[in-house]
Backbone as CSV, one residue per row, in Angstrom:
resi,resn,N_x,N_y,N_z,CA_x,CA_y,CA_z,C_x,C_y,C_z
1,UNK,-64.560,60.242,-40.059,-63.914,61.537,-40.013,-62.415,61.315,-39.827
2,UNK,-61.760,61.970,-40.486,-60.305,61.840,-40.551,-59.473,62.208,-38.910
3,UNK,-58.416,61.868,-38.413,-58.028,62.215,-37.307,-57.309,63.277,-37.701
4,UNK,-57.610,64.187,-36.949,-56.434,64.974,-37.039,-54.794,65.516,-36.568
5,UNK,-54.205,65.554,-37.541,-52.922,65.270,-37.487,-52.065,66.517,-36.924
6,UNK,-51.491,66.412,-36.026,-50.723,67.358,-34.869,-49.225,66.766,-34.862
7,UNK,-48.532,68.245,-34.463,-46.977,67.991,-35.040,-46.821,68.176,-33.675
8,UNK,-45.372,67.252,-33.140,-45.065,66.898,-32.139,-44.206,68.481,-31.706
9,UNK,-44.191,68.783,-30.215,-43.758,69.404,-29.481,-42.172,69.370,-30.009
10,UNK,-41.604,70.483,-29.995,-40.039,70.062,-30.054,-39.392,69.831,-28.675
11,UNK,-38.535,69.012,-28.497,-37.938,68.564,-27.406,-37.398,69.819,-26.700
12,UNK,-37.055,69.365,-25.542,-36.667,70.774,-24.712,-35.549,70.327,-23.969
13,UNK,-34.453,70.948,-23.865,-33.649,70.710,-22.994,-33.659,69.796,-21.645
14,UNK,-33.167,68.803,-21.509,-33.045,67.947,-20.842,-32.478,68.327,-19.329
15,UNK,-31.636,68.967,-19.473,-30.537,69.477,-18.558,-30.255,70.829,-18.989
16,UNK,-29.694,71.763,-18.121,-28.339,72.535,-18.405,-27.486,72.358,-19.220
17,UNK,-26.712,70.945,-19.756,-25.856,70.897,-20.504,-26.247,71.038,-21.490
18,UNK,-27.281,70.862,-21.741,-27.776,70.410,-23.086,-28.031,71.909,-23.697
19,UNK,-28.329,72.787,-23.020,-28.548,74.500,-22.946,-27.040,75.340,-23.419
20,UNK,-26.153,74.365,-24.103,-25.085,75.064,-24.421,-24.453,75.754,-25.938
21,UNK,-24.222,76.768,-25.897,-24.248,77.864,-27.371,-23.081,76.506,-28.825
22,UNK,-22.476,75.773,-27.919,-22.432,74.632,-29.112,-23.433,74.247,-29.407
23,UNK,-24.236,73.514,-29.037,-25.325,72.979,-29.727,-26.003,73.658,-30.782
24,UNK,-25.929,75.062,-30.693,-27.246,75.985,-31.512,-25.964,76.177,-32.542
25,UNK,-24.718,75.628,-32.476,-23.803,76.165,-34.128,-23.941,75.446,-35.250
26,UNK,-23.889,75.649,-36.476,-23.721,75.202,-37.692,-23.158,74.502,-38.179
27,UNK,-22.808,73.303,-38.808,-21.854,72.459,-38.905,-20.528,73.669,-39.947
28,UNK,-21.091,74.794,-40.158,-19.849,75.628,-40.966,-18.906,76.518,-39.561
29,UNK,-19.976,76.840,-38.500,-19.858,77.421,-37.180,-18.682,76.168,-36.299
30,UNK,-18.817,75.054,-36.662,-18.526,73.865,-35.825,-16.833,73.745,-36.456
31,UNK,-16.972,73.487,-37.741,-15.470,73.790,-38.687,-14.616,74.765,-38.291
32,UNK,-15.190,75.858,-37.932,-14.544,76.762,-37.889,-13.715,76.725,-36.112
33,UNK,-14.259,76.099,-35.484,-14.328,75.929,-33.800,-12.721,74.770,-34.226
34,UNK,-13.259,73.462,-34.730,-12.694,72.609,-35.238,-10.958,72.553,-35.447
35,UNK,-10.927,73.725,-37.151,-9.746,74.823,-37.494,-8.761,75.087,-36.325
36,UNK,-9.431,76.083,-35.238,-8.652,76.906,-34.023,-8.239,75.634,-33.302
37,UNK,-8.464,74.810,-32.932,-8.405,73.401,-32.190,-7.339,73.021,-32.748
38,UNK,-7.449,72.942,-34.052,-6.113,72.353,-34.683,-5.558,72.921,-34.732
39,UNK,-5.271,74.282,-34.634,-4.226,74.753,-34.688,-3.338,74.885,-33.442
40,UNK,-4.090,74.835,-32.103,-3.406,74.259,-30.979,-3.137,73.021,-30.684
41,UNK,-3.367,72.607,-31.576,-2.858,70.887,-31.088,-1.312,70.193,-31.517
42,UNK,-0.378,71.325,-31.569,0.621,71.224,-31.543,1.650,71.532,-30.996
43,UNK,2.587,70.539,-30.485,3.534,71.093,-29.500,4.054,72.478,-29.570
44,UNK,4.817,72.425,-31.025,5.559,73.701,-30.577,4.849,74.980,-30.943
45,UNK,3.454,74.871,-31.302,2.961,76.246,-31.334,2.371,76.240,-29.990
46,UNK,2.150,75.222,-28.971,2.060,75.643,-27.815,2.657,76.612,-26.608
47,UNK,4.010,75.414,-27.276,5.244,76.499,-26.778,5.048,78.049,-27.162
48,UNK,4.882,77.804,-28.033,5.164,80.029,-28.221,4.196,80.256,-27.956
49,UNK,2.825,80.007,-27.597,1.715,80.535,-27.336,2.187,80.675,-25.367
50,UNK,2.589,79.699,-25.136,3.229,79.914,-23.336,4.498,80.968,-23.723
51,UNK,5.204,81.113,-24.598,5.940,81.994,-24.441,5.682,83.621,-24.578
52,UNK,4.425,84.073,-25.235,3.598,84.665,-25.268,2.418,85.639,-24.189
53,UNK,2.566,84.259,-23.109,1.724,84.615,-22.057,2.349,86.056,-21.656
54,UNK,3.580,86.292,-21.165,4.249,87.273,-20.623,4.457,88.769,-21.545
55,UNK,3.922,88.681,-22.731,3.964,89.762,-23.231,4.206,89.703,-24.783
56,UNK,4.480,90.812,-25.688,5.074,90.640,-26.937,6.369,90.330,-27.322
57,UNK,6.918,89.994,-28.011,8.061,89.187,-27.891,8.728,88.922,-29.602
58,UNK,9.292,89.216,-29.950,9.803,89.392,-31.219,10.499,87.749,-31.910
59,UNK,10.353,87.414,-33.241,10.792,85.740,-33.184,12.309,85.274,-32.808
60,UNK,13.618,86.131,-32.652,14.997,85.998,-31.717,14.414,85.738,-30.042
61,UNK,13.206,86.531,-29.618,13.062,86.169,-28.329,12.295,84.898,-28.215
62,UNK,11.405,84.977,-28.933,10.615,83.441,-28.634,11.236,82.272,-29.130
63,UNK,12.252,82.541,-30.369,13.571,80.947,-30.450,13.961,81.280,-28.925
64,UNK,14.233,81.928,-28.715,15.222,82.037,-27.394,15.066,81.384,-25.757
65,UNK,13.454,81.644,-26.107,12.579,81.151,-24.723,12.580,79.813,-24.806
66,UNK,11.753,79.327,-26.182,11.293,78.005,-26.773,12.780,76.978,-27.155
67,UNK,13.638,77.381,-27.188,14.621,76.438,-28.140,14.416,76.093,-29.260
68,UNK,13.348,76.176,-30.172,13.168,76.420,-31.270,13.890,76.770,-32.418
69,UNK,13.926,76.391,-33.611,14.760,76.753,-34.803,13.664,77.864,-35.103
70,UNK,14.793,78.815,-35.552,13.977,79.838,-35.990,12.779,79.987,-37.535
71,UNK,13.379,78.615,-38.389,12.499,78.668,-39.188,11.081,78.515,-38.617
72,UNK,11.425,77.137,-37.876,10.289,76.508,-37.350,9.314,77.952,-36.684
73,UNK,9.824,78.670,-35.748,9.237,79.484,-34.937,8.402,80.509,-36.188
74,UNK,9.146,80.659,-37.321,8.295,81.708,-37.896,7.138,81.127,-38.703
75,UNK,7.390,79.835,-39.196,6.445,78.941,-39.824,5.145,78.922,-38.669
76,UNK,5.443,78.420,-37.288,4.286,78.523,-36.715,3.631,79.753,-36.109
77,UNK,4.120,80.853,-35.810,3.607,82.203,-35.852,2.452,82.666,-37.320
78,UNK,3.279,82.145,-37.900,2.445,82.305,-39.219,0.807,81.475,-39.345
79,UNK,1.142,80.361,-39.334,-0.390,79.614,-38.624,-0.820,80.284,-37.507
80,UNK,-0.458,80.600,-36.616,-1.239,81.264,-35.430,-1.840,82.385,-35.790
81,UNK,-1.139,83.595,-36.536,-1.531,84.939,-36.878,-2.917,84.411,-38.209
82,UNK,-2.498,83.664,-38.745,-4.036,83.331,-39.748,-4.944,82.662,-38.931
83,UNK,-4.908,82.166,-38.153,-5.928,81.706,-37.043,-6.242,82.660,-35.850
84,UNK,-5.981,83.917,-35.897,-6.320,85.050,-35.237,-5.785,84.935,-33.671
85,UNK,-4.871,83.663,-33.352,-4.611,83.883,-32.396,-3.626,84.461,-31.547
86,UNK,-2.465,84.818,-32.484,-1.655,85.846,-32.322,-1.990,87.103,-33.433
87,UNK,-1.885,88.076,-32.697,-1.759,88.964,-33.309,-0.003,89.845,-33.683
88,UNK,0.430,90.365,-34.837,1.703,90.764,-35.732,1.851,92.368,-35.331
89,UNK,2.860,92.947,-35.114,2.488,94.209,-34.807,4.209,94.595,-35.108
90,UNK,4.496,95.676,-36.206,5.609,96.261,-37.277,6.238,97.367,-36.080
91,UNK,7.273,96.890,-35.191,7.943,98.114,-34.938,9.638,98.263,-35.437
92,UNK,9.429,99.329,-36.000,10.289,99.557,-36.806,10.835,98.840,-37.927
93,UNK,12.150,97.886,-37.645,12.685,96.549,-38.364,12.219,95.852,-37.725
94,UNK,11.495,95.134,-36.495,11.578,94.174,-35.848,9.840,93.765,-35.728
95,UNK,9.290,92.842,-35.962,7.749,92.427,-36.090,7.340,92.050,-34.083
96,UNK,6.684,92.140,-33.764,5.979,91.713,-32.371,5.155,91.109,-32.691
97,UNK,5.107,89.764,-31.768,3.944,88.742,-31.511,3.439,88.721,-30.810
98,UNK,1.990,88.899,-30.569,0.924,88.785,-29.083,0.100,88.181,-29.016
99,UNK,-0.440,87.650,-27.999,-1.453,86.924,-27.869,-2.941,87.575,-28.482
100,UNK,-3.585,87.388,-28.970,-4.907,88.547,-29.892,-5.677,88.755,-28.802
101,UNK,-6.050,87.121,-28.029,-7.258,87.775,-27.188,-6.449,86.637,-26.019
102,UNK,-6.556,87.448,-24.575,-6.241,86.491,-23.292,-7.248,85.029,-22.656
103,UNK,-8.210,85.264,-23.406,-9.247,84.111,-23.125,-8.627,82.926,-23.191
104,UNK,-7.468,82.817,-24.091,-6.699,81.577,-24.822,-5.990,80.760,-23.501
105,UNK,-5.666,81.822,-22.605,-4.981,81.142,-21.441,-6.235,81.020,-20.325
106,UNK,-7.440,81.649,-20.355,-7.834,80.510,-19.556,-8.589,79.592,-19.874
107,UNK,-8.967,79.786,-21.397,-8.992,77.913,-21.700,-7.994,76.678,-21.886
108,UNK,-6.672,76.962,-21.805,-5.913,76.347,-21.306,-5.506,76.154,-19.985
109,UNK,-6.082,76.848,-18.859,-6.296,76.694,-17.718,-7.486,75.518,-17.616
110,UNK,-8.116,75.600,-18.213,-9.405,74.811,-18.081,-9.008,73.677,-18.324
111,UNK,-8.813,73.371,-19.383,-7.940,72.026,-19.641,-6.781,71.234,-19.069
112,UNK,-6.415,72.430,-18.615,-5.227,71.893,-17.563,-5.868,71.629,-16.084
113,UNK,-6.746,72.405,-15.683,-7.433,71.623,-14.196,-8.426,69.939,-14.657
114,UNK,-8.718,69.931,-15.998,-9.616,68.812,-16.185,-8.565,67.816,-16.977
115,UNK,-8.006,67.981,-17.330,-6.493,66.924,-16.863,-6.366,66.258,-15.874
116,UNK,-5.862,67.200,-14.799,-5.158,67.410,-13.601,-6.473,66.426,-12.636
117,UNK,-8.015,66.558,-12.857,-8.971,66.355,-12.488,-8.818,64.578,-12.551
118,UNK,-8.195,63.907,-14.017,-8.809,63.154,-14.945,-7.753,62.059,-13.836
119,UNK,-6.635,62.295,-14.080,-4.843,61.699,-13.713,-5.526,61.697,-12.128
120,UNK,-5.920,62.929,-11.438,-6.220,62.095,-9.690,-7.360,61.056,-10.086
121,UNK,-8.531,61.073,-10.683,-9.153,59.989,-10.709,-8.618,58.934,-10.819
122,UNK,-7.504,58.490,-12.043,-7.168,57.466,-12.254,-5.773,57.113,-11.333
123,UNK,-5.878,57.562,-10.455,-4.472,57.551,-9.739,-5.600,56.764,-8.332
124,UNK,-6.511,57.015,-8.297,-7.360,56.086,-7.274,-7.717,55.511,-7.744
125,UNK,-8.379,55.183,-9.137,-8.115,54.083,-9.099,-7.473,52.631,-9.322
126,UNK,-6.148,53.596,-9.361,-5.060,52.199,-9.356,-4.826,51.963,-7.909
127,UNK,-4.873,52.641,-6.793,-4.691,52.205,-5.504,-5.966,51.178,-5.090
128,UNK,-6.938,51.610,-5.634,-8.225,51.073,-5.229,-8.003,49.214,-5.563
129,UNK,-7.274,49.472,-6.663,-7.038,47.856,-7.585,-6.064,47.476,-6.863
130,UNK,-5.076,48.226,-6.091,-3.572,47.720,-5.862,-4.459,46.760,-4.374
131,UNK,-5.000,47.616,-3.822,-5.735,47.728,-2.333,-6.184,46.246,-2.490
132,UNK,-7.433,45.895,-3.969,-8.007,44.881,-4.360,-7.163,43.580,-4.413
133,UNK,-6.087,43.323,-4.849,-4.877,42.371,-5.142,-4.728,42.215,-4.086
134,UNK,-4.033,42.940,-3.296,-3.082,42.250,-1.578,-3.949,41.582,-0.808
């Protein structure tokens, strides 16, 4: 008699981490995550994105904050506003730049405490080694 053939259980979360809404995205879902990433991974659109924090701000004010050439400043506004992360807003002659959604600063909060987290680790353990030598 033939054995019969049974399909294995699907695995189950291991942990909590493993329980996270990355995992369940699409590699088209993942690109797209990817995109926004890159588009912060540059100095000076950082800058105007911190210059930003405080409100809307027109591109004479954000050269102004940033030191920025103004080409430069409108070139990267322009990547930001197609990456939805500033939002463009027409008053009168003069265009306004805003942040689209505030979430942006506290995932840069986040990153900045797990930095901040990374540098004390390794700051013990260079004492730990210095400690080791003498």
């Amino acid at each position: 008699m033939p054995s019969k053939v049974t399909s294995k259980p699907k695995a189950q979360p291991a942990s909590p981490s493993n329980d996270c809404g990355i995992a369940q995205l699409s590699p088209a879902a993942l690109s797209l995550m990817a995109n926004f990433f890159k588009v912060l991974s540059e100095v000076s659109r950082l800058q105007i994105v911190c210059s930003l924090k405080t409100g809307a701000k027109n591109v004479s004010e954000i050269v102004e904050e940033t030191g920025l050439g103004q080409a430069n400043v409108s070139k990267h506004l322009n990547m930001l506003t197609k990456a939805g992360i500033v939002a463009r807003e027409q008053k009168g002659i003069c265009v306004y730049y805003q942040i689209a959604n505030p979430f942006l600063f506290e995932l840069c909060d986040l990153v900045c405490d797990a930095l901040t987290a990374q540098f004390q680790q390794q700051n013990q353990q260079l004492e730990m080694l210095k400690t080791l030598g003498q």
